[in-house]
C-alpha positions in Angstrom: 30.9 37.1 -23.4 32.9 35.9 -20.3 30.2 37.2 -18.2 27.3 35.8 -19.8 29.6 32.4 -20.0 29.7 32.7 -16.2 25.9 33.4 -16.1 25.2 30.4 -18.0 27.4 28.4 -15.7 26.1 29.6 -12.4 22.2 28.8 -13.9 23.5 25.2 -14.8 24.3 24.3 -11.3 21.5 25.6 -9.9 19.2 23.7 -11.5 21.8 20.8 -11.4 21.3 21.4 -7.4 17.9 21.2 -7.9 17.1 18.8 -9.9 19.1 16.4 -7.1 16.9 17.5 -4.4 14.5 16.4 -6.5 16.0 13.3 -7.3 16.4 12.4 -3.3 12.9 13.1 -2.8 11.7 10.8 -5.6 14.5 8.1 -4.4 12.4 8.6 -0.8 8.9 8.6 -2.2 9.7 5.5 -3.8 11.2 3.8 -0.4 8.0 4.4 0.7 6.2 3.0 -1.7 7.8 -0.3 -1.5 7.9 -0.3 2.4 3.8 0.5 1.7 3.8 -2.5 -0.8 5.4 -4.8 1.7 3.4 -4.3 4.2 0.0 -4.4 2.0 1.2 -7.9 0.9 1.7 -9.2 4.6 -1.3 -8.2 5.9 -2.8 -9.5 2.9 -1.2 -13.0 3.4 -2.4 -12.5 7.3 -6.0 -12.0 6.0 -6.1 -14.9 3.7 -4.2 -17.3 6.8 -7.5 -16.0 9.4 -10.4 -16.5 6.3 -8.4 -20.1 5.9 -8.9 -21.0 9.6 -12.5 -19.4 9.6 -13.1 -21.9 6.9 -11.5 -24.8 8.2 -13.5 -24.5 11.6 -16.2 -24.1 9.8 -15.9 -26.9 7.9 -15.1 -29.4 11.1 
């Protein structure tokens, strides 16, 4: 019984070890994503600035 108690034990923080390295990667991935985001939503507002100035010239 002891032994199978310490089996159980040693299998619980294995996957407790692994289930945090999979915790940090998804804490990264989602880093990322927002970095990603951020920069989508710049370049986006640096898009819409140049069509803006396209139309005002246009439009002189």
């Amino acid at each position: 019984m002891v032994d199978r108690n310490q089996q159980l034990a040693a299998l619980a923080q294995k996957n407790i070890s692994a289930n945090l390295t999979r915790t940090d990667l998804g804490v990264t991935l989602v880093r990322e994503a927002g970095e990603a985001i951020v920069d989508i939503q710049n370049n986006s507002a640096q898009v819409v600035e140049a069509i803006g100035n396209v139309t005002q010239r246009l439009a002189d």
